[in-house]
C-alpha positions as CSV (number, residue, x, y, z in Angstrom):
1,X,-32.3,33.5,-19.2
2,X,-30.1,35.5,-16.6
3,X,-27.6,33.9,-14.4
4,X,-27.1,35.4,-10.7
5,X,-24.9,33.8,-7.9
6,X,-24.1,35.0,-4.7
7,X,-21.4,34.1,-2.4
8,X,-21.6,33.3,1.1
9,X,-18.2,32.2,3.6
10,X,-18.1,30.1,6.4
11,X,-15.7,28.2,8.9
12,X,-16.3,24.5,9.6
13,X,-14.5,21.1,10.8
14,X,-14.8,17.9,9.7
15,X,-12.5,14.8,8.9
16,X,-13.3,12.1,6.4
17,X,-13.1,8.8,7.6
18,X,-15.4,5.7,7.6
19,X,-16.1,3.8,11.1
20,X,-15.9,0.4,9.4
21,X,-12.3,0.8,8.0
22,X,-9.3,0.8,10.3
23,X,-7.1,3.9,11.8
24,X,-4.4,2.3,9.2
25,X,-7.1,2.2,6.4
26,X,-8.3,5.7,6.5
27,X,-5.0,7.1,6.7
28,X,-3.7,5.4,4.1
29,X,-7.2,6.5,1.6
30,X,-8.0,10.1,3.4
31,X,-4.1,11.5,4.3
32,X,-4.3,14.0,6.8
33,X,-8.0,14.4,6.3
34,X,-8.8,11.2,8.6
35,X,-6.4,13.3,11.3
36,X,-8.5,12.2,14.6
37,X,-8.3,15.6,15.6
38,X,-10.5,16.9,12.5
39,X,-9.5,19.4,10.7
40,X,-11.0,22.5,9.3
41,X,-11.2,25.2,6.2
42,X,-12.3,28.8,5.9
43,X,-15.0,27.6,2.8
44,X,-16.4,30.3,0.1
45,X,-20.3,29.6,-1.2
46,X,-21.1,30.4,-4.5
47,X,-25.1,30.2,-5.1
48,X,-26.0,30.4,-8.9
49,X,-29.9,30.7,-9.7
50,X,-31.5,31.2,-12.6
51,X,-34.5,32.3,-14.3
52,X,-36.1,35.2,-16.1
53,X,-35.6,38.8,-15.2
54,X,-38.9,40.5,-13.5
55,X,-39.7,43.3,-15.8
56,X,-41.5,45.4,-13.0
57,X,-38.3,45.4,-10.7
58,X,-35.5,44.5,-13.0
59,X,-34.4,41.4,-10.5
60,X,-34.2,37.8,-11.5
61,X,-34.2,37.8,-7.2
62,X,-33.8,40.4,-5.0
63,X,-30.2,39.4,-3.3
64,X,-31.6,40.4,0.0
65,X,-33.7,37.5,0.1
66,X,-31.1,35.6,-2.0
67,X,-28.8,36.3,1.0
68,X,-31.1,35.6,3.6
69,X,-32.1,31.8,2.6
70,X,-28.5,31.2,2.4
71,X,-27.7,32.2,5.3
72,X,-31.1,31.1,7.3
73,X,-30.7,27.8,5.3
74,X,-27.0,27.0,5.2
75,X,-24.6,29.2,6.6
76,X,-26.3,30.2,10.5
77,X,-26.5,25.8,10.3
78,X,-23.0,25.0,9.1
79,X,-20.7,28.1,10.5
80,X,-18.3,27.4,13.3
81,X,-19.5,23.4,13.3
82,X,-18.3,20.6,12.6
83,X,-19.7,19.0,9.6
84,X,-19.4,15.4,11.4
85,X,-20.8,16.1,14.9
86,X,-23.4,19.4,14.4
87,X,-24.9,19.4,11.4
88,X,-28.0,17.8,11.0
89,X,-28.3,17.4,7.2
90,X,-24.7,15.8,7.2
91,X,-25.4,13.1,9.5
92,X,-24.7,9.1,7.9
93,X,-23.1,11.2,5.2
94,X,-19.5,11.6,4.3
95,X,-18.4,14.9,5.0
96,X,-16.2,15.4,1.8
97,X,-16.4,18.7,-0.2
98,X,-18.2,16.6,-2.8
99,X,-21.0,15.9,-0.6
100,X,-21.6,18.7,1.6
101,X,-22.5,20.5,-2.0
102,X,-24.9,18.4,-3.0
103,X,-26.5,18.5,0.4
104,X,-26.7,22.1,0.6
105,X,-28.1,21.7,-3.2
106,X,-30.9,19.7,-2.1
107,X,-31.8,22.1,0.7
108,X,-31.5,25.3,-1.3
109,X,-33.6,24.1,-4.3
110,X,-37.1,24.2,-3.1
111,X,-36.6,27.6,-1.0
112,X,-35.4,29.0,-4.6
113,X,-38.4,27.5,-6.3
114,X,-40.8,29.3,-3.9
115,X,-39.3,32.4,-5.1
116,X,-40.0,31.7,-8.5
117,X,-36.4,30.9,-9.5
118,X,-34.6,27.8,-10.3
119,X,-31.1,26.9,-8.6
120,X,-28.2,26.3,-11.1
121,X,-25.2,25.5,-9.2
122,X,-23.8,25.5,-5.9
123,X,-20.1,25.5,-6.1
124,X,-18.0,25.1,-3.0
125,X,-14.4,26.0,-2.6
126,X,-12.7,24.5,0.3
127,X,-9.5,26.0,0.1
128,X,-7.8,28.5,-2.8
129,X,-7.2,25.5,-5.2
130,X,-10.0,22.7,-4.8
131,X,-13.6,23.4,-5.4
132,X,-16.7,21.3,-6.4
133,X,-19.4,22.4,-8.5
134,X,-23.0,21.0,-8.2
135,X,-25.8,21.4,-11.0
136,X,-28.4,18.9,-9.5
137,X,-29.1,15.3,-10.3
């Protein structure tokens, strides 16, 4: 089995914070993240699939079309946006690191399958020192 990730960079907003608690509340659980402003992070996308090497092309994927459902899927939705506001497949969800990776997990996973390759990880960094690594349920 053969490992290949790609990685993908965006810009996005959000803020964490939870309607039913108070201004005091989510300050006090979130820090500056609950800033009513929102707040925002230059994020790095690492895409892992994995599978078996074609033998008639020497791929496990070609990383054009690797690149291209990324981007179709994830980044041309998320760039520039605010996680809270814009993106559709964040909406009712909290917009922490934690669960914007396992949302774009869930959306990447079947566009992988059809290519005859199964998603390993998404990992997310949103800054230099805090990632989150996804592997699926």
């Amino acid at each position: 089995m053969v490992f290949i990730t790609r990685r993908e960079r965006f810009c996005a907003a959000h803020k964490l914070y939870r309607e039913d608690w108070s201004n005091e509340q989510n300050e006090q659980v979130f820090g500056l993240c609950s800033n009513p402003n929102w707040h925002g992070h230059n994020y790095d996308l690492f895409v892992t699939v994995k599978g078996e090497i074609n033998p008639e092309t020497g791929f496990l994927i070609d990383l054009k079309i690797m690149k291209d459902i990324i981007n179709r899927n994830i980044i041309d939705v998320v760039d520039h946006r605010n996680f809270n506001l814009d993106v559709e497949f964040m909406k009712g969800v909290m917009a922490s690191t934690e669960n914007i990776a396992i949302e774009i997990f869930k959306i990447l996973q079947p566009q992988f399958e059809k290519q005859g390759v199964t998603l390993h990880s998404v990992r997310l960094h949103e800054t230099e020192n805090n990632y989150v690594e996804y592997f699926g349920d």
